[in-house]
The first five atom37 places (N, CA, C, CB, O) and aatype in JSON, in Angstrom:
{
  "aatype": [20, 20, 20, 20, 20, 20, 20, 20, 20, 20, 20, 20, 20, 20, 20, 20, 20, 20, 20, 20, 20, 20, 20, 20, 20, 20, 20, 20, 20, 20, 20, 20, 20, 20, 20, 20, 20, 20, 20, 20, 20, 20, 20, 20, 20, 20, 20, 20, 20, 20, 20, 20, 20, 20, 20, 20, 20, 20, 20, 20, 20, 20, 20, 20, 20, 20, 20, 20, 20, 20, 20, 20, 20, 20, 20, 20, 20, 20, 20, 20, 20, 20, 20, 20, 20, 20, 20, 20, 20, 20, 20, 20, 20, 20, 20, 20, 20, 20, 20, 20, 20, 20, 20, 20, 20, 20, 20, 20, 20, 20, 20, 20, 20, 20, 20, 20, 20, 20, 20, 20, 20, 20, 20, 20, 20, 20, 20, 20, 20, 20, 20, 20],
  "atom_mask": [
    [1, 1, 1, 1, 1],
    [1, 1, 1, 1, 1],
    [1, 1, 1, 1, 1],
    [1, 1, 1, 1, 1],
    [1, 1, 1, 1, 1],
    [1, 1, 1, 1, 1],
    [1, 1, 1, 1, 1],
    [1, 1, 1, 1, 1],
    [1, 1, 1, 1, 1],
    [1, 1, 1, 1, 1],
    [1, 1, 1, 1, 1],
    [1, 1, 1, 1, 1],
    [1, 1, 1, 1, 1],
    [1, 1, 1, 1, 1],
    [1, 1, 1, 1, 1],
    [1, 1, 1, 1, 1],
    [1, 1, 1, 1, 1],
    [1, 1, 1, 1, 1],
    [1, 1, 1, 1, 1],
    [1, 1, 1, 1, 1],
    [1, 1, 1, 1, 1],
    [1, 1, 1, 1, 1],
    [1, 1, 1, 1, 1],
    [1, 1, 1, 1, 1],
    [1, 1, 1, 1, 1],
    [1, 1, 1, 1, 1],
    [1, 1, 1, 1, 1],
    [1, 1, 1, 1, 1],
    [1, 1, 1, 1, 1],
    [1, 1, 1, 1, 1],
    [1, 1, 1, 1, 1],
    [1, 1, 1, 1, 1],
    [1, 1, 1, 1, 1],
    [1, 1, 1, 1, 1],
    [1, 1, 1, 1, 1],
    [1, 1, 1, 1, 1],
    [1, 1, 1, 1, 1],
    [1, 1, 1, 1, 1],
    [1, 1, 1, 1, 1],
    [1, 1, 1, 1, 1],
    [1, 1, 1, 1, 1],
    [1, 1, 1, 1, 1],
    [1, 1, 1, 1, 1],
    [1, 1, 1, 1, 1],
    [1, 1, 1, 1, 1],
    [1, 1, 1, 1, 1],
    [1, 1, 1, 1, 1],
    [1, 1, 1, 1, 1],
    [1, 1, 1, 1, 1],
    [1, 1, 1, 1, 1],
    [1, 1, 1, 1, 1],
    [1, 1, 1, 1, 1],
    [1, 1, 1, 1, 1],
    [1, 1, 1, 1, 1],
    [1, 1, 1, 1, 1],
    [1, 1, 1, 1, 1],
    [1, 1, 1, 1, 1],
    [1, 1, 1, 1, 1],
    [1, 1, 1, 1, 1],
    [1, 1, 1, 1, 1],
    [1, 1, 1, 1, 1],
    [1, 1, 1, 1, 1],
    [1, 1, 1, 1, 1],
    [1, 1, 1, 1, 1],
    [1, 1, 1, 1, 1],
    [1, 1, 1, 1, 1],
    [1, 1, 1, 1, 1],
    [1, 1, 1, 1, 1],
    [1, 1, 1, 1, 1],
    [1, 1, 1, 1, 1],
    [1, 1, 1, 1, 1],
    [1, 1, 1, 1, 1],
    [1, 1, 1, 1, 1],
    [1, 1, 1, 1, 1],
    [1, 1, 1, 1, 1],
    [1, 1, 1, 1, 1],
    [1, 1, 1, 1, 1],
    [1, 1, 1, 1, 1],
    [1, 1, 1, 1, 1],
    [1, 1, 1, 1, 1],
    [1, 1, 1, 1, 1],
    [1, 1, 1, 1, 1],
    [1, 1, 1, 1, 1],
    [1, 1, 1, 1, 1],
    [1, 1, 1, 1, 1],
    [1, 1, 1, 1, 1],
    [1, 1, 1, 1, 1],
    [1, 1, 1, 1, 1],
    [1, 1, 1, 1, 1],
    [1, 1, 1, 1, 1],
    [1, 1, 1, 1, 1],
    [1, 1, 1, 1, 1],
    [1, 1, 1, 1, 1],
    [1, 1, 1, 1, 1],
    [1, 1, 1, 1, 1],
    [1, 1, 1, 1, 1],
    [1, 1, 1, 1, 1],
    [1, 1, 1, 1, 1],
    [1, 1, 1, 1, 1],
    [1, 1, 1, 1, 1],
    [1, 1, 1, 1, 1],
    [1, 1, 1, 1, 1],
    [1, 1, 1, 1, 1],
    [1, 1, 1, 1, 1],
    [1, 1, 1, 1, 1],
    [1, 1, 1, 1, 1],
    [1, 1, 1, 1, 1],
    [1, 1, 1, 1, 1],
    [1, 1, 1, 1, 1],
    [1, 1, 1, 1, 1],
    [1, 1, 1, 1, 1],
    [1, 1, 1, 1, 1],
    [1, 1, 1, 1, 1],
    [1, 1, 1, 1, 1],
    [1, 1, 1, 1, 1],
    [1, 1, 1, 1, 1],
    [1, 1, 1, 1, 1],
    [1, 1, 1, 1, 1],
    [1, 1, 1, 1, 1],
    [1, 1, 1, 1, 1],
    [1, 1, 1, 1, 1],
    [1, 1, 1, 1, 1],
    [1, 1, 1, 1, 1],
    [1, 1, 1, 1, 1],
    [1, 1, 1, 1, 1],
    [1, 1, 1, 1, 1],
    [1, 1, 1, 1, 1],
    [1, 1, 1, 1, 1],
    [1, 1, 1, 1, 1],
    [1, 1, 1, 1, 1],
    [1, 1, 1, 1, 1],
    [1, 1, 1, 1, 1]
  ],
  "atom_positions": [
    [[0.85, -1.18, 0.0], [0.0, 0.0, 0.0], [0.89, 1.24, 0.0], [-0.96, 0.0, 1.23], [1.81, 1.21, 0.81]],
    [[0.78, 2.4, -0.81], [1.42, 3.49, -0.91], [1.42, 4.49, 0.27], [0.97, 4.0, -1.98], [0.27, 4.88, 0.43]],
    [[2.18, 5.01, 1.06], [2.05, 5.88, 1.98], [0.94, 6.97, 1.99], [3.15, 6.38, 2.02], [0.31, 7.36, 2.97]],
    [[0.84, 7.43, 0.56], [0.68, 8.73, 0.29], [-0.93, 8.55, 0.67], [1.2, 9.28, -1.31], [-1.63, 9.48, 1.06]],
    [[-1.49, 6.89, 0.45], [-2.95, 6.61, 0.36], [-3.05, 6.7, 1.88], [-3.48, 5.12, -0.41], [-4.15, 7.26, 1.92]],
    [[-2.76, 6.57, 2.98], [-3.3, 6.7, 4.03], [-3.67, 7.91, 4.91], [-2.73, 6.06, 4.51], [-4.35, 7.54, 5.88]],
    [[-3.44, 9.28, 4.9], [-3.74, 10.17, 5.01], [-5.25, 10.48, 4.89], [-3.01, 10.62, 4.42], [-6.23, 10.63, 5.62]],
    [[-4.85, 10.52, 3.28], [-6.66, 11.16, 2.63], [-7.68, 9.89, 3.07], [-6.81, 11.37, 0.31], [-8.85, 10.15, 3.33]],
    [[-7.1, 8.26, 3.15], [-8.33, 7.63, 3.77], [-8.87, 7.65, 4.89], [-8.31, 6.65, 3.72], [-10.04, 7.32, 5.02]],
    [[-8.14, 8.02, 5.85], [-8.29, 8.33, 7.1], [-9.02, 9.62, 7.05], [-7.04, 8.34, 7.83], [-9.86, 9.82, 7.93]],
    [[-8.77, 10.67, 5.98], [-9.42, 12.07, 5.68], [-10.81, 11.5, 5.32], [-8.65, 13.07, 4.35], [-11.79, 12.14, 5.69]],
    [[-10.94, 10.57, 4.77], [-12.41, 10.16, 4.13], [-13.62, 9.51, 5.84], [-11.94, 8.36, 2.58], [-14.74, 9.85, 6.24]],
    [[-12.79, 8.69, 6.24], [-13.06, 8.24, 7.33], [-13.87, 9.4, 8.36], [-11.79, 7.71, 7.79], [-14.77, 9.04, 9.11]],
    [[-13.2, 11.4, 8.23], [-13.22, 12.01, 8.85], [-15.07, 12.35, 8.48], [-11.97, 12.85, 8.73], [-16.18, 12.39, 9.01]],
    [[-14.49, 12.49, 7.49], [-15.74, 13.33, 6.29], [-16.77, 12.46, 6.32], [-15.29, 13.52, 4.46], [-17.82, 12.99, 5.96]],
    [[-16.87, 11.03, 6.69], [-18.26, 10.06, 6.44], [-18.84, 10.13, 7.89], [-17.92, 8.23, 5.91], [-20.08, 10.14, 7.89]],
    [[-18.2, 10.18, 9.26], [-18.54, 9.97, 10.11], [-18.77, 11.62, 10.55], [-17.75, 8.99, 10.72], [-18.91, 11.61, 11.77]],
    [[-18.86, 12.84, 10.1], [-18.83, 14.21, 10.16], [-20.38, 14.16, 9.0], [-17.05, 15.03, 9.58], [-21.31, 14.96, 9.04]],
    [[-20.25, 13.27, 8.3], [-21.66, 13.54, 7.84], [-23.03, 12.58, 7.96], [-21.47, 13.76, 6.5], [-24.19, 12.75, 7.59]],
    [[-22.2, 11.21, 8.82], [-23.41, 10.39, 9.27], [-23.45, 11.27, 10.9], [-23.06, 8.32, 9.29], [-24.33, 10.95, 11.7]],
    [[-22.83, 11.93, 11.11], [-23.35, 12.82, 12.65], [-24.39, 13.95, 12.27], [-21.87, 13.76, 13.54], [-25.35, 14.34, 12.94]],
    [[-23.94, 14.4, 10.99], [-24.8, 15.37, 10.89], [-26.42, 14.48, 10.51], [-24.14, 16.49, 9.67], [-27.42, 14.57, 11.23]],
    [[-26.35, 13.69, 9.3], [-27.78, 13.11, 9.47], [-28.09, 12.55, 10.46], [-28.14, 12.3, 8.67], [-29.32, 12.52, 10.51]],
    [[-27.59, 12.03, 11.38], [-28.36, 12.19, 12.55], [-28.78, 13.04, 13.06], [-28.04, 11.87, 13.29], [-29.86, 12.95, 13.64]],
    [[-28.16, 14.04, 13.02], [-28.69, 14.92, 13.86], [-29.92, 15.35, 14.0], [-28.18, 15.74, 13.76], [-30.37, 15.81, 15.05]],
    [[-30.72, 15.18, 12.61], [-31.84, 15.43, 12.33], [-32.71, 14.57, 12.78], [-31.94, 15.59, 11.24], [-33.83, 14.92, 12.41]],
    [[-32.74, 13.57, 13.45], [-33.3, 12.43, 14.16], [-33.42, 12.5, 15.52], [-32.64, 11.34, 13.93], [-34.43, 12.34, 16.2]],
    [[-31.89, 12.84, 15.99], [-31.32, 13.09, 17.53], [-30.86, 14.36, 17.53], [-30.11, 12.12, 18.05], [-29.78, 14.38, 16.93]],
    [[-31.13, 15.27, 17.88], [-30.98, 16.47, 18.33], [-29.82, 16.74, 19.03], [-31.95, 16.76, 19.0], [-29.96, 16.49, 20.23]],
    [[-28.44, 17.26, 18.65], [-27.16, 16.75, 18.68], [-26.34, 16.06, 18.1], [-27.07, 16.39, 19.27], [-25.13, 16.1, 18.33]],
    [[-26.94, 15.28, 17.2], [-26.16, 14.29, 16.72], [-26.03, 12.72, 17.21], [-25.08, 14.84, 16.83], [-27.03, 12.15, 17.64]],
    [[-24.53, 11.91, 17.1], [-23.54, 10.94, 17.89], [-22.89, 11.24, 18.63], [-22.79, 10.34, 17.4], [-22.91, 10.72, 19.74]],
    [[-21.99, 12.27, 18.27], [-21.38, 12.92, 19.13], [-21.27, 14.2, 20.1], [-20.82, 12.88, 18.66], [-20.86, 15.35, 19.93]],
    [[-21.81, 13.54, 21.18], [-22.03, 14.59, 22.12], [-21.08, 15.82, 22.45], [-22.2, 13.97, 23.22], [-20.52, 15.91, 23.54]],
    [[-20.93, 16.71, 21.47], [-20.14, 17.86, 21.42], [-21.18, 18.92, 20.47], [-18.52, 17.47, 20.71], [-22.24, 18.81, 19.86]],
    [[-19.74, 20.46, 20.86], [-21.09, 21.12, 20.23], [-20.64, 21.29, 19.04], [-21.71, 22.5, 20.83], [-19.52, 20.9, 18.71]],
    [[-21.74, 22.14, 17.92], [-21.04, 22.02, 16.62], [-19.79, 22.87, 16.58], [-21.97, 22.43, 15.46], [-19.57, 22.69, 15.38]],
    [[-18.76, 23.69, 16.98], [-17.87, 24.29, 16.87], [-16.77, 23.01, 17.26], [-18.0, 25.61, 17.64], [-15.74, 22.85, 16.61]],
    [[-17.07, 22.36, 18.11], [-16.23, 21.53, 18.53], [-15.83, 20.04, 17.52], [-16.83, 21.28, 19.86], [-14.7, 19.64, 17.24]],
    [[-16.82, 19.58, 17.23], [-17.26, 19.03, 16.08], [-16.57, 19.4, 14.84], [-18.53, 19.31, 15.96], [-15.63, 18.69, 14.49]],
    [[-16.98, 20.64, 13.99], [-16.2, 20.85, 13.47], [-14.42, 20.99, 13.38], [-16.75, 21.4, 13.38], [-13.88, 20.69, 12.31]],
    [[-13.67, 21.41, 14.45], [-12.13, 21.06, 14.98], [-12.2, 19.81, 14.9], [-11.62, 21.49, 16.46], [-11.26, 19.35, 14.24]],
    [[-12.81, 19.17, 15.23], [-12.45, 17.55, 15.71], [-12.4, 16.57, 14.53], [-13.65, 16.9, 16.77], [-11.49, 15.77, 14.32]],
    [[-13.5, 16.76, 13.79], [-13.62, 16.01, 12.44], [-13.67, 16.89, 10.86], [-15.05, 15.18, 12.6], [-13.87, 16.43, 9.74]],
    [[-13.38, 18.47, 11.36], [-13.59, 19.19, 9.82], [-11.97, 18.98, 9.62], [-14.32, 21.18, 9.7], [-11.54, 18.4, 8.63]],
    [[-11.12, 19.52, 10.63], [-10.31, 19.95, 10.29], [-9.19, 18.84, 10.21], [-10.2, 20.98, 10.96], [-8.07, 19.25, 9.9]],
    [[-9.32, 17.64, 10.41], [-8.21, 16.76, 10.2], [-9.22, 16.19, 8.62], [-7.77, 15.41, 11.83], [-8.6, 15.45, 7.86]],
    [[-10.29, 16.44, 8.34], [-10.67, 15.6, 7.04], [-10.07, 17.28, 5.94], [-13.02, 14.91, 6.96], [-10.02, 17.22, 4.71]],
    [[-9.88, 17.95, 6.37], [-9.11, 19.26, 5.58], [-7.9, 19.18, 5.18], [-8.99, 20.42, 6.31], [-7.62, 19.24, 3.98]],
    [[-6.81, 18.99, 6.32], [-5.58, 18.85, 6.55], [-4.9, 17.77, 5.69], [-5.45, 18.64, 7.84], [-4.03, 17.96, 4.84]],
    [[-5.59, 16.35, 6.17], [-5.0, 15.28, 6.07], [-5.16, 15.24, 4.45], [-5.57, 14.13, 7.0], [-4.42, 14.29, 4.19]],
    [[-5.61, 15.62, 3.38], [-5.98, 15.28, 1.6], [-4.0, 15.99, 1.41], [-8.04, 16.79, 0.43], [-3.16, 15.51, 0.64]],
    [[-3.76, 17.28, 2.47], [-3.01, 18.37, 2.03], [-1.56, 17.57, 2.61], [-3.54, 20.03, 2.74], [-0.69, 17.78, 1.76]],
    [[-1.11, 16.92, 3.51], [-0.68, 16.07, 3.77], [-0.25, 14.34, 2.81], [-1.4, 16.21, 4.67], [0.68, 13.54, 2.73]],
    [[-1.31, 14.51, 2.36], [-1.11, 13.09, 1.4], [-0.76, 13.99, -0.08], [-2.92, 11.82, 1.26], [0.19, 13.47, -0.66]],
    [[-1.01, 14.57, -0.43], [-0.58, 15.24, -1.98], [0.78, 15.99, -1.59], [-1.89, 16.54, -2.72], [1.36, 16.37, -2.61]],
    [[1.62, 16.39, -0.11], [2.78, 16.78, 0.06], [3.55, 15.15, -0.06], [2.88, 17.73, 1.5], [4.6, 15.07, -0.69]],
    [[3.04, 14.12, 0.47], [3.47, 13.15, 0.16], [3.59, 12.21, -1.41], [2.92, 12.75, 1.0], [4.43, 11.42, -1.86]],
    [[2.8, 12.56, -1.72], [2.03, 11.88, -3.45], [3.15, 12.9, -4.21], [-0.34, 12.42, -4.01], [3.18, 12.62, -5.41]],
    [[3.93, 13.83, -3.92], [4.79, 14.09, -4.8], [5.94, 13.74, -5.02], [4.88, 14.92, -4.83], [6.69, 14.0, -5.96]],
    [[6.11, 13.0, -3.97], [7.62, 11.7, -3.58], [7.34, 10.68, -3.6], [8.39, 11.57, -2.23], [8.3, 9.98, -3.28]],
    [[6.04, 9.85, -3.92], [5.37, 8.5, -4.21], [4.37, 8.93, -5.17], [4.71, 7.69, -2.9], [3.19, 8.89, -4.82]],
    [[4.73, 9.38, -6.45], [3.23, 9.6, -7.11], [2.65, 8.14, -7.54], [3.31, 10.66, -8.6], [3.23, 7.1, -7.85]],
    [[1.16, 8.49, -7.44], [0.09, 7.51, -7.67], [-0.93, 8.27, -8.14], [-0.34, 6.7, -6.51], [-1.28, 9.38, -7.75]],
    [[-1.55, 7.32, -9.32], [-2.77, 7.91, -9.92], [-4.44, 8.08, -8.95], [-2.96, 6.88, -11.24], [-5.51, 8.69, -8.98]],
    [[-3.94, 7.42, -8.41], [-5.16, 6.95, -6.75], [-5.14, 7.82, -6.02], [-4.82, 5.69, -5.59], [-6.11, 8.03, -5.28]],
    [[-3.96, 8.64, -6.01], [-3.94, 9.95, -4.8], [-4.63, 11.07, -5.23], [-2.43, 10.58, -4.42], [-5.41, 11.83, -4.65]],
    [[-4.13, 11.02, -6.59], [-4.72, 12.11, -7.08], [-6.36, 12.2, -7.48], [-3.95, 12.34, -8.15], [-7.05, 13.22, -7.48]],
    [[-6.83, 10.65, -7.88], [-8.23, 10.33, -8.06], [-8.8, 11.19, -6.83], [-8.58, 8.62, -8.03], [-9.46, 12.23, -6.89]],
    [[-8.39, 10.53, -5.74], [-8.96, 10.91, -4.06], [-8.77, 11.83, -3.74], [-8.56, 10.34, -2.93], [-9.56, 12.14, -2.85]],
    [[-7.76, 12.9, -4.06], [-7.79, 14.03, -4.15], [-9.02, 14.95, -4.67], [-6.85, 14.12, -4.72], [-9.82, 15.74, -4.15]],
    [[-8.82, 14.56, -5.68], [-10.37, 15.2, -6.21], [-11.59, 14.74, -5.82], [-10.6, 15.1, -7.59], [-12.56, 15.51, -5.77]],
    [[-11.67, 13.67, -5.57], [-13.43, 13.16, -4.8], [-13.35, 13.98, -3.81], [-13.81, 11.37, -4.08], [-14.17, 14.91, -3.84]],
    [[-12.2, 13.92, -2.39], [-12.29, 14.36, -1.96], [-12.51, 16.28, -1.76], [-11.78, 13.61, -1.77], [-13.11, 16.76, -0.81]],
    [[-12.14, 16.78, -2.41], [-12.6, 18.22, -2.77], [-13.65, 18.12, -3.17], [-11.93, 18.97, -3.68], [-14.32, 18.98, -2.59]],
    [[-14.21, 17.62, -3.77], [-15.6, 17.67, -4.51], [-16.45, 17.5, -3.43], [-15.9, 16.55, -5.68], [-17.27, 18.4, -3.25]],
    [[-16.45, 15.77, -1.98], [-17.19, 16.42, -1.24], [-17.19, 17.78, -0.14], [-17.46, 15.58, -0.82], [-18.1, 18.3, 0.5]],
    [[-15.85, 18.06, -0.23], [-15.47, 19.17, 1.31], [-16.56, 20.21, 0.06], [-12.93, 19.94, 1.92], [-17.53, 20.86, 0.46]],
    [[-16.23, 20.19, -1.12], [-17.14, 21.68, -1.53], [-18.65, 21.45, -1.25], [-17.04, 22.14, -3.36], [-19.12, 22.18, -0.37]],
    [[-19.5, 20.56, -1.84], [-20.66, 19.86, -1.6], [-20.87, 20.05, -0.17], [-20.6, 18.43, -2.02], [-21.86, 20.78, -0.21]],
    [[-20.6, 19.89, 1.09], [-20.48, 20.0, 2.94], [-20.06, 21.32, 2.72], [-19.19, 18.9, 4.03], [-20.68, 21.92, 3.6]],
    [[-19.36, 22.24, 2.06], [-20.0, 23.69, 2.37], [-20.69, 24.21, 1.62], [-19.27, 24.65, 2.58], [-20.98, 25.37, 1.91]],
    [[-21.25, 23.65, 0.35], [-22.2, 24.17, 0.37], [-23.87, 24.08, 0.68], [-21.95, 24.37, -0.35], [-24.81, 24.82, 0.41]],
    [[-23.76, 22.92, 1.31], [-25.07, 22.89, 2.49], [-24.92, 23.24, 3.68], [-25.63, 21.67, 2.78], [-25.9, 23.37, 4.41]],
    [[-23.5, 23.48, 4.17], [-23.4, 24.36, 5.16], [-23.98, 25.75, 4.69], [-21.98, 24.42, 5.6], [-24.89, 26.07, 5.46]],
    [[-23.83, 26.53, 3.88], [-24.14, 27.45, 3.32], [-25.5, 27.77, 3.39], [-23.73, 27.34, 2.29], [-26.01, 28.85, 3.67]],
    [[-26.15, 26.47, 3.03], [-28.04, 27.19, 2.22], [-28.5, 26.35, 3.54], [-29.03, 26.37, -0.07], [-29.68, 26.69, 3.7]],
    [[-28.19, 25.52, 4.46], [-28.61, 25.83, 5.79], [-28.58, 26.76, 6.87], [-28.33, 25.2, 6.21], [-29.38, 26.85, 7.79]],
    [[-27.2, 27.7, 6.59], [-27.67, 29.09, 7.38], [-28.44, 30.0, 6.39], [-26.29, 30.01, 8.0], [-28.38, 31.21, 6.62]],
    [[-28.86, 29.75, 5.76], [-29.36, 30.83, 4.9], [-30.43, 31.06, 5.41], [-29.51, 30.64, 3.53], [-30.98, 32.16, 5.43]],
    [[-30.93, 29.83, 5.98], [-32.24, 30.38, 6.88], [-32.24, 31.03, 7.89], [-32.96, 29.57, 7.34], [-31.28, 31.04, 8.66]],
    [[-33.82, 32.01, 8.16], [-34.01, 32.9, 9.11], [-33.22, 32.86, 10.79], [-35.42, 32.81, 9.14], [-33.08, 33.85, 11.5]],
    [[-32.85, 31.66, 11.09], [-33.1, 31.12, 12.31], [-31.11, 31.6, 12.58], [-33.89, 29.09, 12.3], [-30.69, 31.59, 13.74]],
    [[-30.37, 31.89, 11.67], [-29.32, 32.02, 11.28], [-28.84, 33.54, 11.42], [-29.34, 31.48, 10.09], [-27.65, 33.81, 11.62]],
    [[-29.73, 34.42, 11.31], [-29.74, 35.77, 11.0], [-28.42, 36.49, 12.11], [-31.47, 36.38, 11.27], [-27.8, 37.54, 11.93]],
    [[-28.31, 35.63, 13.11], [-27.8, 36.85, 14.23], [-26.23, 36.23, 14.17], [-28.71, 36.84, 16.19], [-25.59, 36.88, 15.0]],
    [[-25.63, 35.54, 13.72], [-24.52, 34.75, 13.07], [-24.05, 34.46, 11.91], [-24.56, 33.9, 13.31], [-22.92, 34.05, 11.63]],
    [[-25.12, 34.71, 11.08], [-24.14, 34.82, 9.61], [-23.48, 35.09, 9.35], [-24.16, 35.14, 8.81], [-22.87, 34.39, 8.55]],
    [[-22.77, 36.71, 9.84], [-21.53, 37.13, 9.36], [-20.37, 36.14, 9.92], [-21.31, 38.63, 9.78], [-19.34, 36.05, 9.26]],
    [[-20.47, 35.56, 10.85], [-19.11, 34.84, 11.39], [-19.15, 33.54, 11.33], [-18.76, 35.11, 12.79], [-18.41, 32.8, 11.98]],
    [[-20.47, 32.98, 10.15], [-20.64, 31.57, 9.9], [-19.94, 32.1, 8.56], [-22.28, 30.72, 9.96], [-19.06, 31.29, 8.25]],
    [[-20.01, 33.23, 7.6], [-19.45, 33.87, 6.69], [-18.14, 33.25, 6.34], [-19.38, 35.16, 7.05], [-17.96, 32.95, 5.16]],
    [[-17.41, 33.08, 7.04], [-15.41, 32.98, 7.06], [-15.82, 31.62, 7.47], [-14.04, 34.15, 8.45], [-15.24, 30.92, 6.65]],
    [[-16.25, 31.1, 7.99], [-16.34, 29.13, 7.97], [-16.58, 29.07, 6.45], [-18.01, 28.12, 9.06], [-15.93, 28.25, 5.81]],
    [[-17.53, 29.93, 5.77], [-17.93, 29.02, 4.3], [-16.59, 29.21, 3.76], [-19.33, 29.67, 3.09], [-15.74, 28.32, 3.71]],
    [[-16.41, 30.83, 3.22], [-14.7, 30.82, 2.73], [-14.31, 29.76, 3.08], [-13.63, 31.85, 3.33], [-14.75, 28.84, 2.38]],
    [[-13.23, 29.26, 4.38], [-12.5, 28.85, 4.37], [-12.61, 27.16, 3.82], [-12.14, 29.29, 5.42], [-11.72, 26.55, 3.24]],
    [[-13.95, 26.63, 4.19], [-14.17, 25.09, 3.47], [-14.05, 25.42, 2.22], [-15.62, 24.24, 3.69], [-13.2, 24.81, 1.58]],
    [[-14.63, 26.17, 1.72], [-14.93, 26.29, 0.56], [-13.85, 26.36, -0.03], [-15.7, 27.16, 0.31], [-13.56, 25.26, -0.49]],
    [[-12.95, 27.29, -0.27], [-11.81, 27.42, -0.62], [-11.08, 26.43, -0.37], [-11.39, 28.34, -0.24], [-10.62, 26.02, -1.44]],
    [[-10.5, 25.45, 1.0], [-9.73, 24.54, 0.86], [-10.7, 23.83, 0.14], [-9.08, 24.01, 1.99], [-10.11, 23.78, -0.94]],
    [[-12.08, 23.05, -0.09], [-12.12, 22.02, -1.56], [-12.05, 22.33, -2.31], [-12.89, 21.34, -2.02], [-12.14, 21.47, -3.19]],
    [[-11.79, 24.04, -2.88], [-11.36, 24.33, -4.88], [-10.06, 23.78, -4.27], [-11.29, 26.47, -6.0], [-9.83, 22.74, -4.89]],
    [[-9.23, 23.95, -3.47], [-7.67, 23.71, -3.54], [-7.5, 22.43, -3.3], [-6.79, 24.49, -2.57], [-6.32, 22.17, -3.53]],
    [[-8.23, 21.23, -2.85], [-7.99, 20.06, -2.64], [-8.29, 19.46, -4.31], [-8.9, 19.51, -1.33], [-7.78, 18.55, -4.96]],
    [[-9.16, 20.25, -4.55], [-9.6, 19.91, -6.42], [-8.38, 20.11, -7.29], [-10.91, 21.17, -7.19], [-7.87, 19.26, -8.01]],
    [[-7.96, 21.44, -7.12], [-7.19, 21.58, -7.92], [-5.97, 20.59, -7.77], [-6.96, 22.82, -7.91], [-5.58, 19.97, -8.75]],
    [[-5.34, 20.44, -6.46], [-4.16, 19.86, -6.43], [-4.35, 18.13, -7.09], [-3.65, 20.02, -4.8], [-3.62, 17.39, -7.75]],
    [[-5.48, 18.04, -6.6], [-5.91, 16.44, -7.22], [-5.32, 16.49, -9.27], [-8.4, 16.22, -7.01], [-4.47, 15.98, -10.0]],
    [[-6.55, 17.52, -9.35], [-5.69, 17.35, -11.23], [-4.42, 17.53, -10.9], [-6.06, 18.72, -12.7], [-3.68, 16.62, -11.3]],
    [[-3.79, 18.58, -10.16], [-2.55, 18.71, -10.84], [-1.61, 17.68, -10.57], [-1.96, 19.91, -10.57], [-0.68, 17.34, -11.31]],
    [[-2.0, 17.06, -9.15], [-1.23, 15.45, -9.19], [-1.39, 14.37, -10.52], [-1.93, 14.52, -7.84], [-0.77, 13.47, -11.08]],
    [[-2.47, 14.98, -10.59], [-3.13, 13.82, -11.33], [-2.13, 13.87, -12.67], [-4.96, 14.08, -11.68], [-1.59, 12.86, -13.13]],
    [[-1.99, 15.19, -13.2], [-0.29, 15.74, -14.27], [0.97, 15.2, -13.75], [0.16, 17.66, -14.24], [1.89, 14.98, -14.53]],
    [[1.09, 14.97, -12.5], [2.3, 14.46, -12.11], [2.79, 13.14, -12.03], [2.45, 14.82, -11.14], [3.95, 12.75, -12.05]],
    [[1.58, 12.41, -11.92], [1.29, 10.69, -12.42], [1.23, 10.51, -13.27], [0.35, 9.94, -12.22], [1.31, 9.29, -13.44]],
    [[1.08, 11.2, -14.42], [0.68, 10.71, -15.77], [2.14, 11.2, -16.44], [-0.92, 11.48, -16.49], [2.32, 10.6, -17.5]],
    [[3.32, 12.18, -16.09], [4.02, 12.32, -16.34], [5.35, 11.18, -16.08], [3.85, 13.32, -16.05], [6.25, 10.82, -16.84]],
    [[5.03, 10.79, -14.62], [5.94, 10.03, -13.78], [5.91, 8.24, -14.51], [5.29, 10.2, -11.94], [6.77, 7.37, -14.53]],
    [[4.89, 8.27, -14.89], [4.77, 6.69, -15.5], [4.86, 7.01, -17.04], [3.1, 5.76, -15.07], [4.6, 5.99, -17.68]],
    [[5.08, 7.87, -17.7], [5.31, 7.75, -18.9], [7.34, 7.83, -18.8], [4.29, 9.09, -19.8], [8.04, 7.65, -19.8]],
    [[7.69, 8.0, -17.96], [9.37, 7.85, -18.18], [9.33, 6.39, -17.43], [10.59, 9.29, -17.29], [10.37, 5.74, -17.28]]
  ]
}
């Protein structure tokens, strides 16, 4: 197994159980995990953020076409999770916090265009690396 793959799976790991908490939540009021959502988010946003950025610093000293695949799924969902983070504060109930739920969307948002992008551009670096 390639080094570079264990990072972002463990990143995936972050992102499935960050979004089977959230559908729960809608069932159980709280969630699985008994924390609050700020905490929640540190705990499972930010290592399923980190860890894609971590495996593509690695995937450039072990390139693999797989890193880079997962690279990009993975951006695709961190963008998708903000943007229902997004059109769930959009509602009324949101009004007195938006501006400082504001810089949470940026910042997901922005790291999955950059987890996207780096995915293609690995994805140039595998396709280069196996043609020599």
């Amino acid at each position: 197994m390639q080094k570079a793959l264990i990072p972002i799976l463990v990143s995936f790991g972050f992102l499935g159980l960050y979004a089977a908490d959230y559908v729960y939540s809608w069932v159980q009021p709280g969630g699985m995990i008994a924390v609050d959502p700020f905490q929640k988010g540190v705990i499972l946003g930010i290592p399923s953020l980190a860890l894609p950025l971590v495996s593509y610093r690695m995937h450039k000293r072990y390139p693999s076409s797989t890193v880079s695949r997962l690279l990009q799924i993975n951006g695709g969902l961190v963008i998708v999770g903000g943007l229902v983070m997004v059109s769930i504060t959009m509602s009324p109930s949101y009004d007195a916090i938006r501006a400082k739920l504001a810089a949470e969307w940026v910042l997901v948002l922005g790291l999955g265009v950059l987890q996207l992008i780096l995915g293609l551009k690995s994805n140039k670096i595998s396709s280069v690396q196996s043609m020599r």
